[in-house]
C-alpha positions in Angstrom: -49.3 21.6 25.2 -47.5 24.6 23.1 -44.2 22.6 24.1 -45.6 19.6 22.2 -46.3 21.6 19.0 -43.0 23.1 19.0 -41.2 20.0 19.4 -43.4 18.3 16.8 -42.2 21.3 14.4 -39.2 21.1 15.0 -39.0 17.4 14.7 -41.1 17.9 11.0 -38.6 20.2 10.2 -35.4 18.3 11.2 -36.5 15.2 9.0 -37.4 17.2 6.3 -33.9 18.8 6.3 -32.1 15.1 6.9 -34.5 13.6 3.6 -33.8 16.6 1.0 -29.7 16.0 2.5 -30.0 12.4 1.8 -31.8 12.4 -1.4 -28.9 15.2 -2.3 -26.1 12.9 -1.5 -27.8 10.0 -3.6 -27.6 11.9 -6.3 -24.1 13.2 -6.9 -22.1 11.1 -8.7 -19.4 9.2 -7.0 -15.6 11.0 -6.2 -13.1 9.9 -8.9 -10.9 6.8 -7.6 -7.0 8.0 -6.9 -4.6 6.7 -9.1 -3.1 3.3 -8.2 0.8 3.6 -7.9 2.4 2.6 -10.9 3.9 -1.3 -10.2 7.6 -1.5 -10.9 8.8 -4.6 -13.3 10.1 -7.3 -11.1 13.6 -7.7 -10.5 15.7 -11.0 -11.1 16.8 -12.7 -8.0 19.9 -14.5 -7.1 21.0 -17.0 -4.6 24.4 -15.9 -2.4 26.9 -18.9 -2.6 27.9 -18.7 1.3 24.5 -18.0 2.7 22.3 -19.4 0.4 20.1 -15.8 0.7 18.2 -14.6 -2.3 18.8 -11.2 -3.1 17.8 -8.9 -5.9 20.4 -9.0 -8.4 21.5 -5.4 -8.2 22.1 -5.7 -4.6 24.3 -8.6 -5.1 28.1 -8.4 -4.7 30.1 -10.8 -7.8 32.6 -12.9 -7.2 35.7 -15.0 -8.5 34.6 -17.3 -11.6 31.2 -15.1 -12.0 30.3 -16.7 -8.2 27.5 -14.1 -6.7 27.2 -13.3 -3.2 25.0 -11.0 -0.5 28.0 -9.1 1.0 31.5 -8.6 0.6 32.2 -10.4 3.6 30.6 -13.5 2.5 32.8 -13.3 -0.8 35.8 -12.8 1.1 34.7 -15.5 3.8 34.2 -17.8 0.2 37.6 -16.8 -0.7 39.5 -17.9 2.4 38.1 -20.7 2.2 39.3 -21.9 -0.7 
């Protein structure tokens, strides 16, 4: 029977504890939201004569007559070919 009271106390006292805990938490004020990355502008895109790839602009490699392509190898393949 004393095994009964003791665990009743204990019980009493562990709910007690877990509501003032609660009630605690309630009423803190939220954590301040991290800042969101800063977005970069967008970037103009281009269209590679050979390939037909679209490519951001300062990636892209120019060509004769102001043509615009994704790689050298693509300008020089555009080249040889006449």
């Amino acid at each position: 029977m004393k095994y009964l009271l003791v665990l009743a106390v204990v019980i009493i006292a562990i709910w007690l504890w877990r509501k003032g805990r609660q009630e605690e938490l309630r009423s803190r004020p939220p954590p301040p939201q991290p800042p969101r990355p800063a977005v970069g502008a967008p970037t103009e895109m281009v269209r590679c004569d050979h390939c037909g790839l679209h490519l951001p602009a300062t990636d892209a490699v120019r060509g004769n007559a102001g043509r615009i392509y994704c790689s050298a190898a693509h300008r020089k393949a555009a080249e040889e070919q006449g």
